[in-house]
C-alpha positions, -999 to 999 in steps of 0.1 A, spaced: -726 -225 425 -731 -226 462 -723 -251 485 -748 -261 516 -733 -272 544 -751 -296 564 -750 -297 601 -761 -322 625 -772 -312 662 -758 -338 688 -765 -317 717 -785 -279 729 -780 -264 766 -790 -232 774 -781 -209 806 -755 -183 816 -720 -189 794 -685 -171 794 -658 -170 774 -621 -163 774 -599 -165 753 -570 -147 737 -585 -125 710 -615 -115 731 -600 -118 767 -622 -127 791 -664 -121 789 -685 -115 816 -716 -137 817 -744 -134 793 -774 -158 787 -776 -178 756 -764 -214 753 -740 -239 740 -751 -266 709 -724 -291 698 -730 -301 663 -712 -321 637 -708 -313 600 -710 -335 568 -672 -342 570 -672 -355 604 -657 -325 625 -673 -316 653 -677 -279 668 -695 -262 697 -712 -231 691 -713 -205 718 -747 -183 711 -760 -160 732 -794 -139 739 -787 -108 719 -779 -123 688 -742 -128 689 -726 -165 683 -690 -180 680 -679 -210 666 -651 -233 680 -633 -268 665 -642 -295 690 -623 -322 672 -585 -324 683 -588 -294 703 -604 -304 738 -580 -302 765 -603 -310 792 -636 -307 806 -638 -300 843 -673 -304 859 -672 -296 897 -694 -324 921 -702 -291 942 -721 -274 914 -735 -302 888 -750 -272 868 -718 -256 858 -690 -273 828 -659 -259 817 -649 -265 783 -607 -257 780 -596 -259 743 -557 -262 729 -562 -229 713 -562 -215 745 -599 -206 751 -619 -214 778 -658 -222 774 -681 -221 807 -716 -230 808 -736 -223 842 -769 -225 857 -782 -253 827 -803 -276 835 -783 -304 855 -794 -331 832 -787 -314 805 -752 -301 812 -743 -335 825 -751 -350 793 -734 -323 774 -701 -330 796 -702 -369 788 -705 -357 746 -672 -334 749 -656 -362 773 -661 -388 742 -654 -362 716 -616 -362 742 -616 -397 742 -618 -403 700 -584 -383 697 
């Protein structure tokens, strides 16, 4: 018996990302893209994928410390979880990473 998991796409922005964290340390950047989706129970998670293949998973739900957008560089969002990792997204499309910033922010905000 297998069970399907269903996932729901609330949000898709592609550009340059990096992670850090404490089991990879820190990346350098790589294209590829960040897509928040939420699951049939209700959790939400953010996917890091990039170019090459390679993807990552992360919990969104209870585990945002803060999103940091800087007014100098609309293009660019920083994504700082509880676990300790750090998500960065740059050179998006600004309406895109703008709208991706307000979803984590609410996602905060539902705690």
């Amino acid at each position: 018996m297998t069970s399907e998991v269903n996932e729901l796409t609330l949000h898709t922005v592609t550009g340059n990302v990096k992670y850090s964290g404490v089991d990879y340390g820190s990346q350098n950047w790589k294209s590829g893209g960040l897509q928040i989706f939420q699951r049939d129970n209700g959790k939400t998670f953010c996917r890091m994928f990039f170019s090459t293949g390679n993807q990552k998973t992360f919990p969104l739900s209870n585990n945002i410390r803060r999103v940091i957008s800087i007014a100098s560089n609309p293009r660019r969002c920083l994504i700082q979880l509880k676990s300790g990792c750090n998500i960065v997204i740059d050179k998006g499309r600004e309406p895109l990473v703008v709208k991706l910033r307000e979803i984590v922010e609410t996602l905060d905000s539902k705690k």
